[in-house]
C-alpha positions in Angstrom: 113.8 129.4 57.9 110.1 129.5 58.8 108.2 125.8 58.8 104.7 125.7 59.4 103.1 122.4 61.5 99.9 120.5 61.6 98.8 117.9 64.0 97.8 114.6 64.1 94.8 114.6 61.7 97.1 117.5 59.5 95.5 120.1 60.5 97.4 123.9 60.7 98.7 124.9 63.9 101.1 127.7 63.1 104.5 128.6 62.4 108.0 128.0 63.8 111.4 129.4 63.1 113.7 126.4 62.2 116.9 125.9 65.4 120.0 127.3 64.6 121.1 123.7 63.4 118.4 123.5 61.2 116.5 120.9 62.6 112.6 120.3 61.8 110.2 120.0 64.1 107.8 116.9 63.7 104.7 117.6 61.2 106.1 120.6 59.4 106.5 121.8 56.1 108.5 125.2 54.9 105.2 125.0 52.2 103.1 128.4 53.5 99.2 127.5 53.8 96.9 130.0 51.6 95.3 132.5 53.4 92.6 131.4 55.6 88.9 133.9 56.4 86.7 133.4 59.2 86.7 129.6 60.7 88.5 128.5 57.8 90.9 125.7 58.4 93.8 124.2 56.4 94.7 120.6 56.2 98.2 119.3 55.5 97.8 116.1 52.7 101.4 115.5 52.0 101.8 117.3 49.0 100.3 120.3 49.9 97.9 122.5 52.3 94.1 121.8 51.4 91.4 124.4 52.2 88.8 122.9 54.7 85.4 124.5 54.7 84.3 126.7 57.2 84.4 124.9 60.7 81.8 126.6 63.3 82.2 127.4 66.6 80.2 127.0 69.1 79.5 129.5 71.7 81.0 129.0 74.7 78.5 127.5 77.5 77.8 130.3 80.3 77.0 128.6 83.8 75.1 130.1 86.1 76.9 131.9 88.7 75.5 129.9 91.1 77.0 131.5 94.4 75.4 134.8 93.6 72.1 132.9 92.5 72.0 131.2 95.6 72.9 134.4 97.6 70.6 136.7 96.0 67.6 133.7 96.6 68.4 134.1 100.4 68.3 137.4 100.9 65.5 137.4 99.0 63.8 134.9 101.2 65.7 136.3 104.7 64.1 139.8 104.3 60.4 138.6 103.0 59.1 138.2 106.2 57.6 135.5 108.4 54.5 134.8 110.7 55.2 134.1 113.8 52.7 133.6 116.5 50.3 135.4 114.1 51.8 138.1 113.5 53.5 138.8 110.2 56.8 140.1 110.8 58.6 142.3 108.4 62.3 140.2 108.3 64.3 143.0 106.5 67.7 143.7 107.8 66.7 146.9 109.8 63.5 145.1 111.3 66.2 142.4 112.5 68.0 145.1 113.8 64.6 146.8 115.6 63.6 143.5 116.8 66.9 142.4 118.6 67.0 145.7 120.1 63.4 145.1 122.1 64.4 141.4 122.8 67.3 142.7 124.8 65.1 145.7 126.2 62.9 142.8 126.9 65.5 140.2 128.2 66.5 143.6 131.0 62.9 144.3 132.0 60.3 141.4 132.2 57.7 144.1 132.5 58.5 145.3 129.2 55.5 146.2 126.6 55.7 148.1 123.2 53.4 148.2 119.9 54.9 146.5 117.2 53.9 147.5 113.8 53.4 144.4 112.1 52.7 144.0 108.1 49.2 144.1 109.3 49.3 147.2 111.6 50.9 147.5 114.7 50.3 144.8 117.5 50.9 145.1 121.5 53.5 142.7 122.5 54.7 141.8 126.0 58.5 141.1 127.0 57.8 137.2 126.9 56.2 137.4 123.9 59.1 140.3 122.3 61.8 137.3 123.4 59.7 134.4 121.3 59.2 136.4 118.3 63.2 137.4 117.8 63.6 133.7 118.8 61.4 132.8 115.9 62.7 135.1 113.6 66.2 134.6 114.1 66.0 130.9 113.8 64.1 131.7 110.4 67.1 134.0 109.5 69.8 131.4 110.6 67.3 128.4 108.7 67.6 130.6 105.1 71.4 130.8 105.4 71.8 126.9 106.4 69.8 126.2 103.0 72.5 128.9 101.1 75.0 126.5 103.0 73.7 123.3 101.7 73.0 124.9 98.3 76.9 126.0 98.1 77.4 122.6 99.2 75.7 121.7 95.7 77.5 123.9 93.9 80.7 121.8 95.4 79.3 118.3 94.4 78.0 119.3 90.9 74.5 118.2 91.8 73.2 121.7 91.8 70.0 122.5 89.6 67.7 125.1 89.2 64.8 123.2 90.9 67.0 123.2 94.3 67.0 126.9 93.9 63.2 127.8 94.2 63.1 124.9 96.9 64.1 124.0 100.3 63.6 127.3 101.6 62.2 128.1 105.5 58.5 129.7 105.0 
């Protein structure tokens, strides 16, 4: 035998095959509920099933997807470039690359010279002066993924916002 339940406050939950020795499960009744549309709820009274008006649903809360936020800010920052000593660096990942390539041609020869093409044209650089801009750069790289790292940490806490996003950030 079939027996359909409620819950504390009588409202339908569904329906359950009666045990083989017949038992009834708490809050049932082998009364059938009318048919319910949409968001439609019935309410058990005692005496019978009572149609309850259409109960909305919300819509589920989406949160942020804050790692990726966060990630995508960095790189965004990382690779936006920097001035250093001047000269406005392009800080994309293959200028990292290019750059740390002439600091170590630089960090081999102390008589190294090259022109560097800066966002502003290209520049003559020396070796000393090679070896401070990676310095500077890579210390601007390493500062935007510290504030990723404190921004996770954030994320961890609960005390993340939007505002800590835009903020923070190495210039």
């Amino acid at each position: 035998m079939i027996f359909y339940l409620w819950d504390e406050q009588g409202l339908y939950l569904g329906e359950q095959v009666a045990d083989e020795n017949g038992a009834l499960p708490l809050r049932s009744t082998p009364t059938k509920p009318m048919k319910l549309t949409g968001t439609q709820v019935a309410r058990w009274t005692g005496s019978g099933w009572e149609k309850l008006a259409a109960v909305p649903i919300p819509e589920p809360v989406q949160l942020p997807d804050w790692p990726e936020l966060i990630a995508a800010r960095r790189f965004q920052v990382e690779t936006g470039g920097v001035t250093v000593e001047g000269v406005q660096v392009n800080t994309e990942r293959d200028s990292q690359s290019l750059l740390t390539g002439a600091a170590f041609a630089a960090s081999l020869d102390p008589e190294y010279r090259i022109k560097w093409k800066a966002a502003t044209g290209f520049v003559d650089l020396t070796g000393e002066q090679i070896l401070g801009i990676a310095s500077q750069v890579r210390a601007f790289v390493q500062a935007c993924f510290n504030r990723e790292a404190e921004l996770l940490g954030a994320v961890a806490d609960g005390s993340i916002t939007a505002e800590m996003l835009e903020g923070g950030w190495p210039a």
